[in-house]
N, C-alpha and C positions, 0 to 999 in steps of 0.2 A: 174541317178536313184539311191536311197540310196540302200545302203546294209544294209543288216539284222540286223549285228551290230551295225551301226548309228541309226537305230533303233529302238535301246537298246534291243536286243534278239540275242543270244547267241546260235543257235544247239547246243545240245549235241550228243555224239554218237547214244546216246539210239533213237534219233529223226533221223537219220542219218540213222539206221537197218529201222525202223518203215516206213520211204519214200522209203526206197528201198522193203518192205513187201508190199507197196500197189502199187507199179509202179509195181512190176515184174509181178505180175498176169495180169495187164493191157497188160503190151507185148506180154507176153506170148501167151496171147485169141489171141493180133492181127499181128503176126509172126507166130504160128507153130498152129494154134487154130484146123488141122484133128489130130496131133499129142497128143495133149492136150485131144482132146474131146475122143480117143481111150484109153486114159490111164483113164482118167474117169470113162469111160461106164465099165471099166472092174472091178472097185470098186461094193463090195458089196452093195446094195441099202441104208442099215440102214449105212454104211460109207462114200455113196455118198452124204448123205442128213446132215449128221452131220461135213461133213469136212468144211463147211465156217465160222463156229464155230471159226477156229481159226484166223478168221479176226478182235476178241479181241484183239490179241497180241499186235499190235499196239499201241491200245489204251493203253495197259497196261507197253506198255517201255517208253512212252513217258508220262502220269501220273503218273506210278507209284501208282498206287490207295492204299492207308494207312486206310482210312475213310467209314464210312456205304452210304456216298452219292456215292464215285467214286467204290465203289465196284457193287452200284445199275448199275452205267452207264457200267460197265465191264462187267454184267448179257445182259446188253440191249446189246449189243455190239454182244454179244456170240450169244442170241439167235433169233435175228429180222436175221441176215443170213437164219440161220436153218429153220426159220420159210418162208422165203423166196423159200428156197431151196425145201420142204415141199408141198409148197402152187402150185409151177410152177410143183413139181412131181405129183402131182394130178392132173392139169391143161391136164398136158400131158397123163395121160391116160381115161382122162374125153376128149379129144378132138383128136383123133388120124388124125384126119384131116387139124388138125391146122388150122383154120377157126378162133380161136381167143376164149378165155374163158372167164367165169369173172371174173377168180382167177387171170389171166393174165393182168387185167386192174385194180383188185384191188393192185395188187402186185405194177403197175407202178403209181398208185394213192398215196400210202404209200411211193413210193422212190421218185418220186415228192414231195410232201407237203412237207415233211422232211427233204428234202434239199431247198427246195423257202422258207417255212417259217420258218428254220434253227432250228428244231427241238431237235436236239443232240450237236448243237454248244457249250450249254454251259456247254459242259461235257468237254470242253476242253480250255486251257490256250490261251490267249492272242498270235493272230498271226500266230496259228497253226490250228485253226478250218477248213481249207481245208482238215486235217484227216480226217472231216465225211464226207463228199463228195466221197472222193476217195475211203473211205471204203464201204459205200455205191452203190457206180460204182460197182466195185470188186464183190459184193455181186448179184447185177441185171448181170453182166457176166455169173459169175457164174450157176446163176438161169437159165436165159432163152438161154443161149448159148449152157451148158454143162447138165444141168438136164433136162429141156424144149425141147433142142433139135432144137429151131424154127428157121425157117432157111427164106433163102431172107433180112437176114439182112444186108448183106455187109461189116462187121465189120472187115476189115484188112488192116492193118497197114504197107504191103509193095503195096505203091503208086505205079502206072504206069502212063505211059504220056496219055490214056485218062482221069484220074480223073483230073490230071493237065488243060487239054482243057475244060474238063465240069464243074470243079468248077471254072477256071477262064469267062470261058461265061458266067455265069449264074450273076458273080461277077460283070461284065461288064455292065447286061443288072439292075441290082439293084442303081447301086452306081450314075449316075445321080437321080433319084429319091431319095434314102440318103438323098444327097447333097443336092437336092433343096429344098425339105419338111424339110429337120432337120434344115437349114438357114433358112427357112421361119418361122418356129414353136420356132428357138433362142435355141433350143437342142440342133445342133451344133453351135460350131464355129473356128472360123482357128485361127491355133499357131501366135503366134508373132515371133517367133524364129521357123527354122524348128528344127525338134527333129535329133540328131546324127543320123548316119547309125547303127550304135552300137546299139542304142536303140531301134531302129524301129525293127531290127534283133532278138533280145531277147523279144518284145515284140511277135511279128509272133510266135515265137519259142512257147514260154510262153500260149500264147493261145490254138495255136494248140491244145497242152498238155492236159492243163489243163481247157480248157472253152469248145474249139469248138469239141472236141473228146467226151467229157463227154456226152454236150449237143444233139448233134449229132448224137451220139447212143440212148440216150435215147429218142426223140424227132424224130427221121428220122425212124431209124434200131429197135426199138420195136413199138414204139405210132403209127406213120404213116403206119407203115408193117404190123400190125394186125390189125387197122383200115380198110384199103385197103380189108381186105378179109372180112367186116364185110358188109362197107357201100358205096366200091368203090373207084376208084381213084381220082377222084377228089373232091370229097365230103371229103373222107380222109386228102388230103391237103390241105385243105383249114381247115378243122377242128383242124389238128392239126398245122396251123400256128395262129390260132385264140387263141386255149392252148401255144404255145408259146409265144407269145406276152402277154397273161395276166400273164406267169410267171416272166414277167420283172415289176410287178403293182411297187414292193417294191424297186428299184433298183434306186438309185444315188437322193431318195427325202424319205421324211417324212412322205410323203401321196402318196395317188394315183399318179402313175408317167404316166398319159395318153399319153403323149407324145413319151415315151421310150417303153409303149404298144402297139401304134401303128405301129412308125417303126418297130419294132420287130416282130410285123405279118405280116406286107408286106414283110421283110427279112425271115420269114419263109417261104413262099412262094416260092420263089429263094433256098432258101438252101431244100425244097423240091422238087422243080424240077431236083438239081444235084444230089440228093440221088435218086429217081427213072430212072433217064436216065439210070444207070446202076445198080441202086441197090448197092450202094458204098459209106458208111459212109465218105472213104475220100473225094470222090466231095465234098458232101456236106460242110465237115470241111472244108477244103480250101475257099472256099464260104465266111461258114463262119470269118474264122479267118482272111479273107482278108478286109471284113467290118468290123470287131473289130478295127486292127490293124489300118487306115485309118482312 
């Protein structure tokens, strides 16, 4: 696998603070997230709603904004959180039942669109646009975790051996299907050479992270959890394996990528099932990043 440097990119420190600014919140929610969310709740309101504000920073060590365009993107930065944060506090006292709002589905419609049709990418240099993604994470954390409150979402990050049994079952019961539809459709196809153990290890790792956690929460633990209390459970998953797979339309083609559509809603399907068996983000991740990975 190349390194960054072969590359031709270079981290700098400034990028170096900016990935440790947007992983630590991410651990944080999914490690100590009753700790987190009590240090929160005891924030003033008009401080609770304006602290994701500072999920600019980022953007702004790793830019550096000089110019009237990168300062517009440092604005968008500061206040699409806020506004976030904002949208899910009202949510929350407009829905004290948590039955699901539709500040809650606009909210996920905006952090959707903006990350599938790469909305804020090109506020950012070459190589490094997974910044908006993970600031964006950060920000839907934030919102419906620690301001929203909504809960059944599963989101935590120390694993036990049943998310290990449920996401490898469910793994199990997909990956002939994969196999035989993605060979038959020429979507997949087998190495000529098998990949190093090295490789395959940092690619699992690498997913997990940063693909199947992201997607996961946002697609299992808010879309499908608030669904669920709208339109049921199965209607629910199936609806949002249906939105899942058409957010892959754009992904490895030029056009419609129906192929990578499909599978991908029948893989939602599976990676729904290990998220409601316990209501556990990680099932599902495992799920998923075991069919990435493969």
């Amino acid at each position: 696998m190349p390194s960054l440097h072969t590359l031709g990119f270079t981290p700098t420190r400034e990028m170096w603070i900016a990935a440790a600014m947007v992983l630590i919140p991410l651990l944080l929610a999914g490690l100590i997230p009753r700790v987190l969310g009590r240090a929160v709740e005891k924030l003033p309101v008009s401080i609770r709603l304006i602290a994701p504000g500072l999920l600019c920073v980022p953007y702004a060590l790793v830019v550096r904004p000089r110019d009237v365009a990168h300062l517009g993107w440092l604005v968008l930065y500061a206040t699409v959180p806020i506004a976030i944060a904002w949208m899910l506090w009202q949510a929350r006292r407009a829905d004290r039942a948590l039955r699901g709002n539709w500040r809650d589905f606009l909210v996920l419609a905006v952090l959707g669109l903006s990350v599938d049709l790469r909305w804020f990418e090109g506020a950012w240099p070459p190589h490094v646009a997974a910044f908006s993604k993970m600031i964006l994470l950060d920000a839907g954390i934030y919102g419906f975790l620690f301001v929203r409150q909504l809960d059944g979402v599963g989101f935590d990050l120390r694993l036990g051996k049943q998310d290990a049994v449920t996401g490898l079952r469910e793994f199990a019961w997909y990956m002939p299907i994969a196999v035989v539809l993605g060979l038959e459709l020429q979507f997949l196809h087998l190495h000529a050479v098998m990949p190093r153990v090295t490789t395959v290890l940092f690619a699992y790792v690498f997913t997990f992270v940063f693909i199947a956690i992201p997607e996961e929460l946002f697609f299992r633990g808010w879309m499908q959890n608030l669904l669920e209390r709208r339109i049921g459970r199965w209607p629910a998953l199936l609806t949002t394996s249906v939105l899942f797979g058409l957010s892959h339309f754009n992904k490895r083609a030029l056009h419609f990528n129906w192929r990578y559509v499909l599978l991908a809603a029948i893989a939602g399907i599976f990676y729904g099932r290990a998220w409601r068996a316990e209501r556990r983000v990680g099932a599902s991740a495992i799920t998923h990043t075991c069919v990435d990975t493969v």
